[in-house]
N, CA, C and O atoms as a GROMACS GRO file, in nm:
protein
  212
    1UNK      N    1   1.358   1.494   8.640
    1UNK     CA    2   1.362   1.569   8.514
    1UNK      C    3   1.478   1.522   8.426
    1UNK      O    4   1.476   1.521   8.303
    2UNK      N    5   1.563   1.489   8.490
    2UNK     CA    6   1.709   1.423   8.396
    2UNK      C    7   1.630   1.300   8.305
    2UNK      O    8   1.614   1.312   8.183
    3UNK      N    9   1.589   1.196   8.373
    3UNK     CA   10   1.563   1.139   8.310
    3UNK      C   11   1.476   1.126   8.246
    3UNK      O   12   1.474   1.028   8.173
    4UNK      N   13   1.358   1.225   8.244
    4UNK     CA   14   1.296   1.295   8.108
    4UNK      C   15   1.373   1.322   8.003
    4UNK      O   16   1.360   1.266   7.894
    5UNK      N   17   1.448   1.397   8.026
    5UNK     CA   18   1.551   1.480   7.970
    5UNK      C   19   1.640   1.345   7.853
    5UNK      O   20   1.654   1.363   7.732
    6UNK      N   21   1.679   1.246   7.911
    6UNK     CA   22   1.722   1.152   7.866
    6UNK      C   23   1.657   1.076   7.710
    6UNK      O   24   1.689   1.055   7.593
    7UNK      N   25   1.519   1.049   7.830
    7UNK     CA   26   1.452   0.989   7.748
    7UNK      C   27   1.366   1.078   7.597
    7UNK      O   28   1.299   1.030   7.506
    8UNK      N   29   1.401   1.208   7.622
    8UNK     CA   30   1.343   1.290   7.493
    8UNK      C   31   1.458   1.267   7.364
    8UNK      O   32   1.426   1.229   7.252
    9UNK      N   33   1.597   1.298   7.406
    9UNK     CA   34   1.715   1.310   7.390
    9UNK      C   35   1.757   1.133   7.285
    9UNK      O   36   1.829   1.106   7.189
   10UNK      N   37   1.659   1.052   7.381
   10UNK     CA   38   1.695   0.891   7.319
   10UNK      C   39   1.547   0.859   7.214
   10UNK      O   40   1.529   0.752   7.156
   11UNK      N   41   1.468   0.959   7.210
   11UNK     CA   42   1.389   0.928   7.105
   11UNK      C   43   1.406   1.033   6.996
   11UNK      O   44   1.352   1.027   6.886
   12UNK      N   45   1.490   1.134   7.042
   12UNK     CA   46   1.503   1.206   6.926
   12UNK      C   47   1.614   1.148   6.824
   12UNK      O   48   1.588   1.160   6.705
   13UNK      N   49   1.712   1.097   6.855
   13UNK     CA   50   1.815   0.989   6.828
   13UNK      C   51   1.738   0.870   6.756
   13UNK      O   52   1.774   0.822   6.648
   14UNK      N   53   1.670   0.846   6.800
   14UNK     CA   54   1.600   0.708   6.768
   14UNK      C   55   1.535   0.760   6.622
   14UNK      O   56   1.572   0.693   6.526
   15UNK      N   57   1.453   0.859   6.597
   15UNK     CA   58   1.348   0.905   6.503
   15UNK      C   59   1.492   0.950   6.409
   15UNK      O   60   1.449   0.942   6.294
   16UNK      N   61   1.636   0.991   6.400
   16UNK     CA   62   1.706   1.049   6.337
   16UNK      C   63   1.787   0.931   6.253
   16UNK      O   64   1.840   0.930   6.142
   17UNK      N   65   1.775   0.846   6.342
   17UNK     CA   66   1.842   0.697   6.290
   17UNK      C   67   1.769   0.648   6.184
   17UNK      O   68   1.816   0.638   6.071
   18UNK      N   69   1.608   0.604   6.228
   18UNK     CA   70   1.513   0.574   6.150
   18UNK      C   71   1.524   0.666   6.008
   18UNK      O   72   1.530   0.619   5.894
   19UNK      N   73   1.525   0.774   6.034
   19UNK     CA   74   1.523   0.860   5.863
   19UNK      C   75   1.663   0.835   5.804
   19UNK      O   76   1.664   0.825   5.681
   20UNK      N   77   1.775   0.823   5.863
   20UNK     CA   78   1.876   0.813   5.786
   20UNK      C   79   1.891   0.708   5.762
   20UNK      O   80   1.975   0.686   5.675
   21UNK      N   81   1.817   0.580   5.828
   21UNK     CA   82   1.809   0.425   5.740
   21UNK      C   83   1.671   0.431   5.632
   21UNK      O   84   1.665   0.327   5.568
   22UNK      N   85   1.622   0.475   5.617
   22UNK     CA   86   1.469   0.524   5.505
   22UNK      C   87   1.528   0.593   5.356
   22UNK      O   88   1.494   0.574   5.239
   23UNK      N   89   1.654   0.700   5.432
   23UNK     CA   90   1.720   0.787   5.315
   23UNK      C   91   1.829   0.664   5.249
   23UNK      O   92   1.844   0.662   5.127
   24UNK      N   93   1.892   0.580   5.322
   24UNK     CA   94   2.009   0.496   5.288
   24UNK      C   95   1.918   0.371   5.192
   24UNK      O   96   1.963   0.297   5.105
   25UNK      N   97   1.801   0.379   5.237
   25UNK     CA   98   1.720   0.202   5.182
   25UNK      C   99   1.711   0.291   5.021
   25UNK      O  100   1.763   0.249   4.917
   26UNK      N  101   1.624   0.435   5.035
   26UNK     CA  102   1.601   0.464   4.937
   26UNK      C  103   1.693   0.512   4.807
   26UNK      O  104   1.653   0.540   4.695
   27UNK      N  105   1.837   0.511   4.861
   27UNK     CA  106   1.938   0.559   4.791
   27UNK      C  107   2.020   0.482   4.683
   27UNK      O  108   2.074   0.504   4.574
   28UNK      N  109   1.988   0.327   4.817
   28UNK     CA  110   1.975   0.220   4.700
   28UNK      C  111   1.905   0.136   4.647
   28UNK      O  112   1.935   0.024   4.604
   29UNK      N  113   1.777   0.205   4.648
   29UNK     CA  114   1.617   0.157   4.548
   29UNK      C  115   1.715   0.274   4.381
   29UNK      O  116   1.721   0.227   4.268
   30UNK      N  117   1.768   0.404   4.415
   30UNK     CA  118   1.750   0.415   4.302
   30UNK      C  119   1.894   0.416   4.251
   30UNK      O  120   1.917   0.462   4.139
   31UNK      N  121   2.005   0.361   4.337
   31UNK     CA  122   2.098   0.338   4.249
   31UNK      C  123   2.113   0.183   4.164
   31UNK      O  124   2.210   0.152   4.096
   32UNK      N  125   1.990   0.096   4.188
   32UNK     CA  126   1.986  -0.024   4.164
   32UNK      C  127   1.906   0.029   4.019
   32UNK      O  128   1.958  -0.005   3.913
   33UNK      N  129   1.817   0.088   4.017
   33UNK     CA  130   1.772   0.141   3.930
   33UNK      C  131   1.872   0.215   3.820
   33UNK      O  132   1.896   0.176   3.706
   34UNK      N  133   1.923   0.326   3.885
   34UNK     CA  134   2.001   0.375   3.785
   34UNK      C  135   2.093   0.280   3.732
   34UNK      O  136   2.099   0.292   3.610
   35UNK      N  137   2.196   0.154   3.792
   35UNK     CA  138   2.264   0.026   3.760
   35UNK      C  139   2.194  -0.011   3.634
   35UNK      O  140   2.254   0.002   3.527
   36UNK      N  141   2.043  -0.067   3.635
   36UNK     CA  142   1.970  -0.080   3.522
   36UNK      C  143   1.952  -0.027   3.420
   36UNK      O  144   1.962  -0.087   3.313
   37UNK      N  145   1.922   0.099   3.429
   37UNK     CA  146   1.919   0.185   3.323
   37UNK      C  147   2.016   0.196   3.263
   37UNK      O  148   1.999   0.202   3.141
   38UNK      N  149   2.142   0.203   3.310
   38UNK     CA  150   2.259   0.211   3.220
   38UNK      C  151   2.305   0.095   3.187
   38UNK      O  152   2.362   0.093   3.078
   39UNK      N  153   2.298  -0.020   3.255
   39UNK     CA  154   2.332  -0.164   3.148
   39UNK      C  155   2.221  -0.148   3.032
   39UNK      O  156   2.255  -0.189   2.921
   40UNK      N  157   2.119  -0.105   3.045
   40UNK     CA  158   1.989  -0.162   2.961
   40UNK      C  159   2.044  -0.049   2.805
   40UNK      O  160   2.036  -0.087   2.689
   41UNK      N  161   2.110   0.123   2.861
   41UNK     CA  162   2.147   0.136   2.756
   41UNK      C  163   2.265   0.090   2.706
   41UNK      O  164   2.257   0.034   2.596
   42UNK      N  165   2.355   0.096   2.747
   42UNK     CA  166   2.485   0.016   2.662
   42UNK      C  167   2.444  -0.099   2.582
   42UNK      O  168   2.502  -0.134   2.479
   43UNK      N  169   2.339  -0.158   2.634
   43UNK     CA  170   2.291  -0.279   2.551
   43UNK      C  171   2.240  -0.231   2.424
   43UNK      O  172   2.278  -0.285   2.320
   44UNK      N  173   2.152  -0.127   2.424
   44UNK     CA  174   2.087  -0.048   2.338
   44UNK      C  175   2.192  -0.006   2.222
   44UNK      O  176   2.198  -0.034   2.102
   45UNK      N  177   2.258   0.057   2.294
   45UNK     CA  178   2.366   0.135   2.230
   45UNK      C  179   2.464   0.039   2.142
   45UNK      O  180   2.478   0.079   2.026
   46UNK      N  181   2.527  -0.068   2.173
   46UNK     CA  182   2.574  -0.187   2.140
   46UNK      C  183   2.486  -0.249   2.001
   46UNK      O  184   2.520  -0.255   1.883
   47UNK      N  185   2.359  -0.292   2.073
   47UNK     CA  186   2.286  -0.327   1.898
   47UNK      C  187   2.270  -0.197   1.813
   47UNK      O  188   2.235  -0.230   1.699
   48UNK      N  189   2.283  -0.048   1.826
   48UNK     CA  190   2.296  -0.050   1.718
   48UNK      C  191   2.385   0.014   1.653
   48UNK      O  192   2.368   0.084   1.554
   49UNK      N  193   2.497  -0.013   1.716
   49UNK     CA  194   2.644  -0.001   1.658
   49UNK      C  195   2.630  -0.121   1.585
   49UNK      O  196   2.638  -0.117   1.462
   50UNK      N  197   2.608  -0.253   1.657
   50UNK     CA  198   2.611  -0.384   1.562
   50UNK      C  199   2.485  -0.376   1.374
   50UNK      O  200   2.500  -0.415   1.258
   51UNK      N  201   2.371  -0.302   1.454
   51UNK     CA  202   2.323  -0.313   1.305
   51UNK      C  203   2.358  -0.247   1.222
   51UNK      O  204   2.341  -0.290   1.107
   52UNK      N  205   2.437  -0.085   1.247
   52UNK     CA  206   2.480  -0.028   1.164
   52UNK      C  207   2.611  -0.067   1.067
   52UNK      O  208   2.654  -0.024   0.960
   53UNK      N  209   2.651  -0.165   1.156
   53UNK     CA  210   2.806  -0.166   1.090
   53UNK      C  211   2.780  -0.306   0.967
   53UNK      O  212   2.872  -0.342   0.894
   0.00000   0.00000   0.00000
């Protein structure tokens, strides 16, 4: 039974790892994203300070 016990214990570990590398991949899908979005506005923002002036 221990090593039942073990082996429940090493897949529950295992399945907890897996989600917190899924949450970490996805954290930086959208901070790469958000990176973008905010160069893309400053760029924005930049032309049209330049056309206004």
């Amino acid at each position: 039974s221990m090593a039942l016990l073990v082996c429940e214990v090493r897949r529950s570990l295992l399945q907890c790892r897996v989600r917190v590398a899924g949450i970490s991949r996805l954290r930086n899908r959208l901070e790469v994203r958000w990176e973008y979005i905010t160069s893309h506005l400053s760029l924005q923002i930049q032309r049209e300070k330049n056309t206004t002036s």
